[in-house]
BAVEX-140552 format. One record per residue: residue in three letters; residue number from 1; x, y, z of N, C-alpha, C, O, CB in turn. Coordinates in nm, 4 decimals. Glycine has a CB too. Layout:
BEGIN
zavex|gugu|n.X|n.Y|n.Z|ca.X|ca.Y|ca.Z|c.X|c.Y|c.Z|o.X|o.Y|o.Z|cb.X|cb.Y|cb.Z
Ala|NUM|X|Y|Z|X|Y|Z|X|Y|Z|X|Y|Z|X|Y|Z
...
This chain:
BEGIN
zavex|gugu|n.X|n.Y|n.Z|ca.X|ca.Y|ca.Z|c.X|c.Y|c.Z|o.X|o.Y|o.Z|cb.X|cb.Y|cb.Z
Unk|1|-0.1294|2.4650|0.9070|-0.0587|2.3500|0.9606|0.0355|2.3898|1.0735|0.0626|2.3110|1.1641|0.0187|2.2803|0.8505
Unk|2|0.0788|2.4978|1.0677|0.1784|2.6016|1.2180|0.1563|2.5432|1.2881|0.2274|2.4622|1.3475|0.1534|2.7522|1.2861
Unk|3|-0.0080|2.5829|1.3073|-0.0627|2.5412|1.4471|-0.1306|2.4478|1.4845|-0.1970|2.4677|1.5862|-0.1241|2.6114|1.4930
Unk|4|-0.1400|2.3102|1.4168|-0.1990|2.1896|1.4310|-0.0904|2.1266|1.5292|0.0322|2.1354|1.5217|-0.2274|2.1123|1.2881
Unk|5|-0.1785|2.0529|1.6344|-0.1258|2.0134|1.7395|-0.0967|1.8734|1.7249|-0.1892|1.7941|1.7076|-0.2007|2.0443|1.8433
Unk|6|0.0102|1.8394|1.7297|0.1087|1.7026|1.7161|0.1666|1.6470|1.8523|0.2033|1.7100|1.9515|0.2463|1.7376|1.6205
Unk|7|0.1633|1.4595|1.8198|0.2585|1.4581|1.9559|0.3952|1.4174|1.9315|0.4240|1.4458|1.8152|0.2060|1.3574|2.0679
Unk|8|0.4781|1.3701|1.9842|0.6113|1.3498|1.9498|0.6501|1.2817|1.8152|0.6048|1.1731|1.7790|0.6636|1.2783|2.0513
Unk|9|0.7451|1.3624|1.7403|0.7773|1.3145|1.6042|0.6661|1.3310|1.4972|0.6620|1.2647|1.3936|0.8128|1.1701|1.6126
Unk|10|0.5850|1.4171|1.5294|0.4594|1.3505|1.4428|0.3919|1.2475|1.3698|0.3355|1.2446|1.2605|0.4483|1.3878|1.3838
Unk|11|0.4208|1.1331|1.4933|0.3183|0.9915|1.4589|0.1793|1.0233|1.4501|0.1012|0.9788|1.3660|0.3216|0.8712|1.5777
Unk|12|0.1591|1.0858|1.5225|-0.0175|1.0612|1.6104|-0.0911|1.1797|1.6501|-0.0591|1.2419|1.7514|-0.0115|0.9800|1.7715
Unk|13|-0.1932|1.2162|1.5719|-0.2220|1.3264|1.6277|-0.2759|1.3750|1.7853|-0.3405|1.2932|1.8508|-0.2946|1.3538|1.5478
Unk|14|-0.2601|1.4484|1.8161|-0.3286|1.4492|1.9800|-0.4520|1.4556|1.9699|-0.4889|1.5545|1.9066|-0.2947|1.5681|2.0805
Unk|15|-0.5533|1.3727|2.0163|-0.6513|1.4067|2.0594|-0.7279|1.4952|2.1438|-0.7562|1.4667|2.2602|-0.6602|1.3491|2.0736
Unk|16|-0.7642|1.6106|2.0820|-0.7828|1.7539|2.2254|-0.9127|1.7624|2.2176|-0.9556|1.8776|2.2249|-0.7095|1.9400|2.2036
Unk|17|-1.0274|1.6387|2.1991|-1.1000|1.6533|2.2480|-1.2151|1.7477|2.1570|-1.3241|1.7909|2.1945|-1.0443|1.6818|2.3551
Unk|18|-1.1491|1.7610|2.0286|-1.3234|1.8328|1.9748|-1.3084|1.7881|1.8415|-1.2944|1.8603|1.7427|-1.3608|2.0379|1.9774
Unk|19|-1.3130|1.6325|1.8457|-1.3596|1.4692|1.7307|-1.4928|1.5664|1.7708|-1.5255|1.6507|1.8543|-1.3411|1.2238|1.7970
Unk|20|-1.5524|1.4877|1.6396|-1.7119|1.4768|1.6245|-1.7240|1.3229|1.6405|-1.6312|1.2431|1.6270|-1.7814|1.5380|1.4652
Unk|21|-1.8607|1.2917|1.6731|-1.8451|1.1525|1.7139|-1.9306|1.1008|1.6278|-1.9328|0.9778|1.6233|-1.8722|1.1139|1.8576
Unk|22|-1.9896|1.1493|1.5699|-2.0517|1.0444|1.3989|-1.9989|1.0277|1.2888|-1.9124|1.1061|1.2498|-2.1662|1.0862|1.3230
Unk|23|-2.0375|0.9268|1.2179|-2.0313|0.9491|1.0764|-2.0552|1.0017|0.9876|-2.1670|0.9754|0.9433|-2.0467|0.9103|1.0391
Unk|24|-1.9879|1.0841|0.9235|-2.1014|1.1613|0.8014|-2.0891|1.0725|0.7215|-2.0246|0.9677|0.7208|-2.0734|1.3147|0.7219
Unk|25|-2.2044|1.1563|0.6024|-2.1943|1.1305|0.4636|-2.1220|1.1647|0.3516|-2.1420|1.2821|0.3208|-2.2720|1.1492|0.4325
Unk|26|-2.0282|1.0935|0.2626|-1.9807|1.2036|0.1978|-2.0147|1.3519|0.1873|-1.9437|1.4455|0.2242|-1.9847|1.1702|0.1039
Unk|27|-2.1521|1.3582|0.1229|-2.2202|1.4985|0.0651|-2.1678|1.5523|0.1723|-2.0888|1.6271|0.1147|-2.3930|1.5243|0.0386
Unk|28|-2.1477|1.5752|0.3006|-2.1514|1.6028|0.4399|-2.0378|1.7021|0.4209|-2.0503|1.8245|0.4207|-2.1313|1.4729|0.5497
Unk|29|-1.9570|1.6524|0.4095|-1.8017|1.6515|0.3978|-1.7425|1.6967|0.2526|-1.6606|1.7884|0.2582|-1.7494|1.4992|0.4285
Unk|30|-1.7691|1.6512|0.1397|-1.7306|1.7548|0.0228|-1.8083|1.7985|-0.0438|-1.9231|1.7568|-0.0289|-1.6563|1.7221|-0.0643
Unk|31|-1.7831|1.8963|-0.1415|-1.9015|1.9398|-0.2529|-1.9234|2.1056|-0.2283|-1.8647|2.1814|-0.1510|-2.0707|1.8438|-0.2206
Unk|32|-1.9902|2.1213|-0.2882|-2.0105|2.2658|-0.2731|-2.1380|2.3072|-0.1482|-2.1516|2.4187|-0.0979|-2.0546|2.3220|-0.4346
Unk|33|-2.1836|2.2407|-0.1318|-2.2489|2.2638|-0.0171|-2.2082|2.2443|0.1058|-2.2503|2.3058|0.2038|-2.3377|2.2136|-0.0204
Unk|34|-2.1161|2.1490|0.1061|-2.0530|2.1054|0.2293|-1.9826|2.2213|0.3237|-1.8991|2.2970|0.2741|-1.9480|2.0019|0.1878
Unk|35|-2.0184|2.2303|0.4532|-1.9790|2.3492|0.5636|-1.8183|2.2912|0.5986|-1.7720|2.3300|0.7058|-2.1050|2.3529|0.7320
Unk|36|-1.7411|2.2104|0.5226|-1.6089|2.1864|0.5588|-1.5343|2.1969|0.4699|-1.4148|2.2205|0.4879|-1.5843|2.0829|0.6089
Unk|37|-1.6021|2.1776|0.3237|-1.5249|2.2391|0.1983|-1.4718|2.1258|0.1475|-1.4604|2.1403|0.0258|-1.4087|2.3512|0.2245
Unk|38|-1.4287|2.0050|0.1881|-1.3257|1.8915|0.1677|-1.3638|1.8536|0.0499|-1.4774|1.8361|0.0059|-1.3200|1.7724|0.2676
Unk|39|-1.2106|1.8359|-0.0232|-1.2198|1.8374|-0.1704|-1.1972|1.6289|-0.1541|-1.1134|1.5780|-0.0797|-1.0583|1.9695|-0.2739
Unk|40|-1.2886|1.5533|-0.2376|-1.2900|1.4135|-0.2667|-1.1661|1.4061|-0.3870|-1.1479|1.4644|-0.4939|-1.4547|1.3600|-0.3192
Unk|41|-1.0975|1.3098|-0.3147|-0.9399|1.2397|-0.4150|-0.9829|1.1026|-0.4568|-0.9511|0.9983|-0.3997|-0.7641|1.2105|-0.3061
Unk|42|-1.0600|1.1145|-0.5645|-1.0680|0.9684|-0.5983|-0.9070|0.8869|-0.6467|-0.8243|0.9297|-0.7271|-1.1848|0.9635|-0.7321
Unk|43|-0.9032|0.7794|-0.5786|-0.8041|0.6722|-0.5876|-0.8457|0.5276|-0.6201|-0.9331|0.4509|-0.5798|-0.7379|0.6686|-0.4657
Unk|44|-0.7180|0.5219|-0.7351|-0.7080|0.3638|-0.7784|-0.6729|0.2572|-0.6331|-0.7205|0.1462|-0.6094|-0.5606|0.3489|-0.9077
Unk|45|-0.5799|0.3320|-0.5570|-0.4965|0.2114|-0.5043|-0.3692|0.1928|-0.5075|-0.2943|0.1588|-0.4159|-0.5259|0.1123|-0.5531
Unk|46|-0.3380|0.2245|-0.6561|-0.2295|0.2469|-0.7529|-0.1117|0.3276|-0.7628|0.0034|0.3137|-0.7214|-0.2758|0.2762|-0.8381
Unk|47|-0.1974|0.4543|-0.8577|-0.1086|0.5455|-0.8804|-0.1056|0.6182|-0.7752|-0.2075|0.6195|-0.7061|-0.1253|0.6129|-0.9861
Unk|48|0.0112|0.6985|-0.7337|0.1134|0.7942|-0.6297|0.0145|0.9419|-0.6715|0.0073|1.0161|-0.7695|0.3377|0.8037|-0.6912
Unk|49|-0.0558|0.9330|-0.5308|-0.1131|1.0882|-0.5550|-0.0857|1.1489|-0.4442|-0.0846|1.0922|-0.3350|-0.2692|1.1104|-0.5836
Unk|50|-0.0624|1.2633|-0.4619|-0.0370|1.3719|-0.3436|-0.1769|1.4367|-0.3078|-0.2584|1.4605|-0.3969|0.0750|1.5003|-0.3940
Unk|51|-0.1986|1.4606|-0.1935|-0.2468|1.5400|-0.1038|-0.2351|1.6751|-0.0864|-0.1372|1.6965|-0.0148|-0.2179|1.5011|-0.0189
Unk|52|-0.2899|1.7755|-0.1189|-0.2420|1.9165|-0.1235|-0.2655|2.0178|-0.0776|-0.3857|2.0157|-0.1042|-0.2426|1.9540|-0.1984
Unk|53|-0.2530|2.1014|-0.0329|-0.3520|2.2033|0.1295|-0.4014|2.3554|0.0115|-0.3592|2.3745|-0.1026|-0.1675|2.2937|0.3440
Unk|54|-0.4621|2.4084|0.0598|-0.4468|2.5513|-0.0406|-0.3889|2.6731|-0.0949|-0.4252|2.7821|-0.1389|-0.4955|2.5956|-0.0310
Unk|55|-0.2418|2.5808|-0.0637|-0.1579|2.6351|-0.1106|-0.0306|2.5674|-0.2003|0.0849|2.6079|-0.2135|-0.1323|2.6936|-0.0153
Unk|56|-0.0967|2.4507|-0.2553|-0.0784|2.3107|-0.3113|0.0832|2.2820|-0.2674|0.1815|2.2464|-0.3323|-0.1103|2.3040|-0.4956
Unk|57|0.0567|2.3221|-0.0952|0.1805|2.2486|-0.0769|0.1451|2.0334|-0.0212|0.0488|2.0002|0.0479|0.2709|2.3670|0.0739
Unk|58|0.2293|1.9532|-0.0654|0.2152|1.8342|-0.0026|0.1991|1.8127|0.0811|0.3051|1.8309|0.1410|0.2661|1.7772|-0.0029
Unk|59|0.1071|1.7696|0.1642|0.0466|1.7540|0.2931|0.0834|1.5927|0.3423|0.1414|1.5548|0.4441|-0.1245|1.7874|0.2795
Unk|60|0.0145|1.4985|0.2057|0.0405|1.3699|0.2138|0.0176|1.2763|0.0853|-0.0279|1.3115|-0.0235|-0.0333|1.3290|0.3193
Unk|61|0.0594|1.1513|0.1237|0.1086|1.1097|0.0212|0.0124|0.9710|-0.0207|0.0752|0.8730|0.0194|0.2612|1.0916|0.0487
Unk|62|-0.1041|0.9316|-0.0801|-0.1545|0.8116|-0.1397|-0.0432|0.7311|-0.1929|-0.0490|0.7463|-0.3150|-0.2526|0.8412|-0.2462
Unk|63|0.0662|0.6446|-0.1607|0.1463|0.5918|-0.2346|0.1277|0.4869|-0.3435|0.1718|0.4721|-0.4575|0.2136|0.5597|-0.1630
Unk|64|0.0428|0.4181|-0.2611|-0.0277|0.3100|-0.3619|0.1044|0.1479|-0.3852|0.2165|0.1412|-0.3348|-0.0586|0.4233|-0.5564
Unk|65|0.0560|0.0718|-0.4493|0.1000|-0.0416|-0.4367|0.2089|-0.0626|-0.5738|0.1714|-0.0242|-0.6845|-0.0259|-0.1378|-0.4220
Unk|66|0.3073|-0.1086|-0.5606|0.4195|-0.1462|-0.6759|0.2940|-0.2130|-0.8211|0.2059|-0.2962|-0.7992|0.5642|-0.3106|-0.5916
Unk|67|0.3219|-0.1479|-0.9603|0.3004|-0.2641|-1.0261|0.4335|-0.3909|-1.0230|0.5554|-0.3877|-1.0397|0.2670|-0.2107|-1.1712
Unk|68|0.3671|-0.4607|-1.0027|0.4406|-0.5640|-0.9421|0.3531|-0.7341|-0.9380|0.3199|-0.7824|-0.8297|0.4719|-0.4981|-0.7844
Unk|69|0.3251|-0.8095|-1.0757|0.2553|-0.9134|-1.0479|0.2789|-1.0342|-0.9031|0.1960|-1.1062|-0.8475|0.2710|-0.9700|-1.1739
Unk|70|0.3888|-1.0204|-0.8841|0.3792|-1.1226|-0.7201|0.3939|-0.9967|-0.6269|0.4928|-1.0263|-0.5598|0.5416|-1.2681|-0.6790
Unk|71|0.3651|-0.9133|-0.5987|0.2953|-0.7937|-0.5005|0.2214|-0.8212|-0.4229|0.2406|-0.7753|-0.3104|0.2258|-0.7003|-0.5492
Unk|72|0.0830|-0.9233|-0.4503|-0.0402|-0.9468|-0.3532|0.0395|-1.0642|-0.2844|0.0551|-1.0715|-0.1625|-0.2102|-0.9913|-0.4303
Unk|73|0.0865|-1.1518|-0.3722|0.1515|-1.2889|-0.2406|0.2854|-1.2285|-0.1364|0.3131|-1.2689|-0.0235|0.2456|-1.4626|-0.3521
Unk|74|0.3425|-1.1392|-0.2019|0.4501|-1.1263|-0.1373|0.4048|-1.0555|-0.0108|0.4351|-1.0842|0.1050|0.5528|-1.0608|-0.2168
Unk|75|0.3219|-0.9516|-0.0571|0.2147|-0.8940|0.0677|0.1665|-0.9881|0.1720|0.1980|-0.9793|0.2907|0.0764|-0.8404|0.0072
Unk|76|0.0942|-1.0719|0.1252|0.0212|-1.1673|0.2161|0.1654|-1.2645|0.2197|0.1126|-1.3757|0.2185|-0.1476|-1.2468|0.1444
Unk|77|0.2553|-1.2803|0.2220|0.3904|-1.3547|0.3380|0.4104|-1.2731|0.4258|0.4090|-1.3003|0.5459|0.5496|-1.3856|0.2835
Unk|78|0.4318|-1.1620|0.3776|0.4297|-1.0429|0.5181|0.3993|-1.0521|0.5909|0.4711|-1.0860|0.6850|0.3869|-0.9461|0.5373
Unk|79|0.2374|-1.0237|0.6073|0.1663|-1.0520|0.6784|0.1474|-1.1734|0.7548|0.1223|-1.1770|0.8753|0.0985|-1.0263|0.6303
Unk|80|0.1614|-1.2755|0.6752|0.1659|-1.4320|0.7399|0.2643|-1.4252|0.8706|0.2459|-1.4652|0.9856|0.2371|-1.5581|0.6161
Unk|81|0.3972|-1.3467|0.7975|0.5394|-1.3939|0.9134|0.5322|-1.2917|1.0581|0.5747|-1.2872|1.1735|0.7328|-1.3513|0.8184
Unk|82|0.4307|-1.2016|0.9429|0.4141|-1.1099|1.1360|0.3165|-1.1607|1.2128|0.3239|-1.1468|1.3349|0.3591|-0.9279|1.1470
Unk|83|0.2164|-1.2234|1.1580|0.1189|-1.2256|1.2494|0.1999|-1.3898|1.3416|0.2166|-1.4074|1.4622|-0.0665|-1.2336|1.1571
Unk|84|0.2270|-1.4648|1.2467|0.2903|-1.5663|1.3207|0.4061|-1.5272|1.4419|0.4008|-1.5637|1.5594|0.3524|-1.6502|1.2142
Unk|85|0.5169|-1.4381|1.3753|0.5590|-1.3715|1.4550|0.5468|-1.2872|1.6147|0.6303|-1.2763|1.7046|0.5668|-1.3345|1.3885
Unk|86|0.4076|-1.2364|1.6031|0.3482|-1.2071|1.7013|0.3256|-1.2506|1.8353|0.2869|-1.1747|1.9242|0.2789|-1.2005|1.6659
Unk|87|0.3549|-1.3991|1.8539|0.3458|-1.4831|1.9208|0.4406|-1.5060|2.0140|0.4303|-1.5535|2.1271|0.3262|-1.5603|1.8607
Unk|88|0.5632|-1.4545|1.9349|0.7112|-1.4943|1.9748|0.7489|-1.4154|2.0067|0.8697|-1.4327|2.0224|0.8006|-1.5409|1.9034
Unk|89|0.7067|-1.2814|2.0421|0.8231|-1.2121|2.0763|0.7495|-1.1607|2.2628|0.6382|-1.2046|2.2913|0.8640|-1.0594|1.9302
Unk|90|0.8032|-1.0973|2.3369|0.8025|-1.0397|2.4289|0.7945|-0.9170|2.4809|0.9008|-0.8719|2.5237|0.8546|-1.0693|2.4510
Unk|91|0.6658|-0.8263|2.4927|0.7015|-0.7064|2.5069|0.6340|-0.6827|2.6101|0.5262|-0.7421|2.6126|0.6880|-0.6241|2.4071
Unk|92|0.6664|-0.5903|2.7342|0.5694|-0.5993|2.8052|0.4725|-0.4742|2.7871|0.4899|-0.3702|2.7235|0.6176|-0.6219|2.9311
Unk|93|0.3721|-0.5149|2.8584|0.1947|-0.4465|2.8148|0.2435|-0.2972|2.8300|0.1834|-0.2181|2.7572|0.0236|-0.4916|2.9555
Unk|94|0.3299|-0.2507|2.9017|0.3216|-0.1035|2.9163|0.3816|-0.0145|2.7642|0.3560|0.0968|2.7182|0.4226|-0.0658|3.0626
Unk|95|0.4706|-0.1267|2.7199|0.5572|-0.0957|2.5554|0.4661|-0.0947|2.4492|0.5088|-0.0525|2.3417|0.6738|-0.2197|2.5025
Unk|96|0.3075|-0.1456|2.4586|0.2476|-0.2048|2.3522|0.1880|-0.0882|2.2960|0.1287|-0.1176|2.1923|0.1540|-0.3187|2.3835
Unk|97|0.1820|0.0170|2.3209|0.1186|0.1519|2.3170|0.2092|0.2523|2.2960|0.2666|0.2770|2.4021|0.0477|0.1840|2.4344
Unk|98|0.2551|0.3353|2.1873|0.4018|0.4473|2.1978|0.3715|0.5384|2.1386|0.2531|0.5659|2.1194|0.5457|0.4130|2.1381
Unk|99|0.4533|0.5976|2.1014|0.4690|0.7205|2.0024|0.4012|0.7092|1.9066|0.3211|0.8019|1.8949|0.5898|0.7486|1.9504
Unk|100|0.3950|0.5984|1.7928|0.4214|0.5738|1.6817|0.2201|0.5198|1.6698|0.1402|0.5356|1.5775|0.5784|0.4569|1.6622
Unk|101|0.2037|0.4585|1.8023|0.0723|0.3851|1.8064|0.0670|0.2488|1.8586|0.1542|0.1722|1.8997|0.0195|0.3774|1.6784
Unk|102|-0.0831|0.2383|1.8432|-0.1240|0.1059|1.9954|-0.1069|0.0111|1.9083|-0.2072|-0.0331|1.8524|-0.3077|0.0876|2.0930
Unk|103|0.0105|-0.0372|1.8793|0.0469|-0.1960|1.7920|0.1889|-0.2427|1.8714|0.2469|-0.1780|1.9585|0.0881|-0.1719|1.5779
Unk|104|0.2270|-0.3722|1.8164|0.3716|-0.3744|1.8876|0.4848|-0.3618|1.7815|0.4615|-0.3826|1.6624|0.3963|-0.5189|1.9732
Unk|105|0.5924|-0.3314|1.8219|0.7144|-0.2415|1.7436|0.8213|-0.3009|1.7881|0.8653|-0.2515|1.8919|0.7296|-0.0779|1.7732
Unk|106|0.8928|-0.4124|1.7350|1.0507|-0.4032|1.7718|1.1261|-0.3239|1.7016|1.0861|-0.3017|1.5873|1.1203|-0.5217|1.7617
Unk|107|1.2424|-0.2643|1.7413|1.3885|-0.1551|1.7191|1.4411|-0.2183|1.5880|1.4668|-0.3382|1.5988|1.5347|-0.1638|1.8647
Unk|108|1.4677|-0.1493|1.4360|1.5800|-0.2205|1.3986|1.6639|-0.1433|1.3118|1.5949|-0.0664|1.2449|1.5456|-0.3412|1.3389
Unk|109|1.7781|-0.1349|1.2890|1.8562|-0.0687|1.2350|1.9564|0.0048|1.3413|2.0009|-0.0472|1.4436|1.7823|0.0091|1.1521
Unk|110|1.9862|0.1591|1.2869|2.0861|0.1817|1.3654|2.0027|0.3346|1.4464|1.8931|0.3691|1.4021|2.2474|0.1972|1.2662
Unk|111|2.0630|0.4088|1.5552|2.0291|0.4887|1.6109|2.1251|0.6398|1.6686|2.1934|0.6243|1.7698|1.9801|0.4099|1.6859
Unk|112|2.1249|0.7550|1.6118|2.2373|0.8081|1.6664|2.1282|0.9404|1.7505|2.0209|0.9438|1.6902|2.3762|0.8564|1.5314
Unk|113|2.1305|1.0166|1.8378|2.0193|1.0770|1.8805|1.9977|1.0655|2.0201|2.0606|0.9810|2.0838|1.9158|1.0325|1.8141
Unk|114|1.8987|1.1565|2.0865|1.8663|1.1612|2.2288|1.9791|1.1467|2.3186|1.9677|1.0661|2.4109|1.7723|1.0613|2.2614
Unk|115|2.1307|1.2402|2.2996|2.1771|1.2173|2.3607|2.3363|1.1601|2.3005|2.4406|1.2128|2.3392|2.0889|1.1622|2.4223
Unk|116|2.3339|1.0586|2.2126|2.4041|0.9720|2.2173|2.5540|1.0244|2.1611|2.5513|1.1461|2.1793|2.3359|0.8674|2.1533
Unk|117|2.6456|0.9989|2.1187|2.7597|1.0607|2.1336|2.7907|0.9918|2.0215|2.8525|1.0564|1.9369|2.8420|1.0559|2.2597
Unk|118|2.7527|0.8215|1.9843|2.7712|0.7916|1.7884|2.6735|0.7389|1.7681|2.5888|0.7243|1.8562|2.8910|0.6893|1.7108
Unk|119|2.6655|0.7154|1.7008|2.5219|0.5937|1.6196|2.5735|0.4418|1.6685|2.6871|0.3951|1.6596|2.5189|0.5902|1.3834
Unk|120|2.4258|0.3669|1.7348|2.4469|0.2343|1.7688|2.3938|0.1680|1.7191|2.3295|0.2309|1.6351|2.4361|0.1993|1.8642
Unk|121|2.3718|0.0589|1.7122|2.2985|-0.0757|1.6888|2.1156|-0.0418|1.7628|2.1223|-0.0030|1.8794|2.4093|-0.2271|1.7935
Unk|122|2.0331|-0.0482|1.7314|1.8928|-0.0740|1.8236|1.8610|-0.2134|1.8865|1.8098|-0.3113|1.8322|1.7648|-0.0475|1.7329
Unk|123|1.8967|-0.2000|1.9922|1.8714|-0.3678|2.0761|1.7096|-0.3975|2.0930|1.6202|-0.3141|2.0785|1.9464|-0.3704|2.2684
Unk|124|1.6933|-0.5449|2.1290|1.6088|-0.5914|2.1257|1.5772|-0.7061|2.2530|1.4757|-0.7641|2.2916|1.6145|-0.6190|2.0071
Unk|125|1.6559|-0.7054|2.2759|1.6358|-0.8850|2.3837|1.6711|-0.9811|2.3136|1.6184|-0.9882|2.2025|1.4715|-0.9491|2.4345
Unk|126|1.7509|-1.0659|2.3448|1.7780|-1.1954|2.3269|1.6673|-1.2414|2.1925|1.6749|-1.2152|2.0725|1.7567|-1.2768|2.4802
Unk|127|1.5823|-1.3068|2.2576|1.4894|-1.3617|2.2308|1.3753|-1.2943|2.1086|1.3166|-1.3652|2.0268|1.4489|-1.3811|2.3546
Unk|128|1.3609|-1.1480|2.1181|1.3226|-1.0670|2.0120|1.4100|-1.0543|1.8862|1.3711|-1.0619|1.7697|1.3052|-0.9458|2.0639
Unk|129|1.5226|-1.0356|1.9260|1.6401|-1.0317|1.8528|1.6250|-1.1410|1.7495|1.6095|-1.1127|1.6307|1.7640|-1.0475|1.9416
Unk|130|1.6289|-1.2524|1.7888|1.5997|-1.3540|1.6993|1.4960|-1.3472|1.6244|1.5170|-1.2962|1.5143|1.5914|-1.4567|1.7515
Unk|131|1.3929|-1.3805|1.6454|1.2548|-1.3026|1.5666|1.3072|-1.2213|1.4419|1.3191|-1.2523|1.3233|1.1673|-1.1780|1.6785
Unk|132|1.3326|-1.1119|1.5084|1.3329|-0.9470|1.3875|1.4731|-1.0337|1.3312|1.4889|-0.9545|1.2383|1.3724|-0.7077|1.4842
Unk|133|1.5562|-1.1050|1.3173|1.6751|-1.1530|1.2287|1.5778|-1.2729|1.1411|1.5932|-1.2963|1.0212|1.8325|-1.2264|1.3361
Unk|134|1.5042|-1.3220|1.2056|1.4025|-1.4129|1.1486|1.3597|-1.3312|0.9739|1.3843|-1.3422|0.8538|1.2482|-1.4195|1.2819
Unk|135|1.2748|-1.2428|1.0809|1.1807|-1.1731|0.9533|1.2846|-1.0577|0.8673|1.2463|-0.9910|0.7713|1.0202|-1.0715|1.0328
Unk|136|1.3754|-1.0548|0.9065|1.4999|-0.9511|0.8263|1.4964|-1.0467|0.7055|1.4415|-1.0167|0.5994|1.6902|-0.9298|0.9132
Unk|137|1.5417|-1.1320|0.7225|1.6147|-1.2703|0.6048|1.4701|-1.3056|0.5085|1.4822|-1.3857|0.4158|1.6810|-1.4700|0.7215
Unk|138|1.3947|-1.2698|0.5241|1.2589|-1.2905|0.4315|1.2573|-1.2414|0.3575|1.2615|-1.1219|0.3865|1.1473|-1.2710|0.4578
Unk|139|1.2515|-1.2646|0.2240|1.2476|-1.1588|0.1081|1.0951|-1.0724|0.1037|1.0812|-0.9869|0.0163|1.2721|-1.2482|-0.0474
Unk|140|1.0250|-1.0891|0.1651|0.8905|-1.0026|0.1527|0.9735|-0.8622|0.2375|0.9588|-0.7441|0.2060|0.7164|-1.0899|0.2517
Unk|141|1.0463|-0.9061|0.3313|1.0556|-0.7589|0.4372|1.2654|-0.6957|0.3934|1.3503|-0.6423|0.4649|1.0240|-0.8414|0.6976
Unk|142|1.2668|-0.7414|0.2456|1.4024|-0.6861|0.2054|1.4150|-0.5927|0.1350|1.5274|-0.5522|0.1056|1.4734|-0.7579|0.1509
């Protein structure tokens, strides 16, 4: 992992260009025959499983979903208020693409870093601003 190539913050991996460009098959990819070795993590969905390299340090994390019977609706309001959301806010085309990935992202919370001398507020625009105070006050996104 030293030497796996990352881009800023480690959102996103860099693409350097030696993807394979098909699909395999499982068999392809794990098992004992497989020329890549990859061990299959069967998952519920559910339970919190870790990811582990060969040296069973945590690599990553399957978190899986709250038991939680209003979980699926509260999920799907989420979703409802962003996608509605989506509509309303303002970003321009060059912002829609970042660090983090090609979706759109408003700022929220606080920020101390790159520079800054205390921790501030993360601005937004007027008009965004409202929005993200919108979807703050929702109990799906509290």
């Amino acid at each position: 992992m030293e030497k796996a190539s990352v881009t800023q913050a480690g959102f996103v991996g860099r693409n350097n260009g030696s993807g394979h460009k098909r699909t395999y098959k499982l068999e392809e990819l794990c098992g004992e025959t497989s020329k890549y070795h990859l061990k299959y993590v069967p998952w519920d969905g559910v339970t919190s499983t870790p990811i582990t390299d060969k040296d069973q340090q945590i690599i990553a994390m399957l978190a899986g979903v709250p038991c939680d019977q209003g979980w699926d609706q509260l999920e799907q309001q989420g979703r409802d208020a962003l996608e509605s959301a989506q509509s309303r806010v303002s970003i321009p085309k060059g912002d829609r693409k970042h660090r983090c990935g090609a979706f759109l992202a408003l700022r929220c919370g606080v920020s101390h870093g790159s520079g800054q001398t205390h921790p501030d507020n993360l601005g937004n625009g007027m008009g965004n601003a409202q929005v993200l105070n919108e979807l703050n006050r929702l109990e799906t996104f509290r």
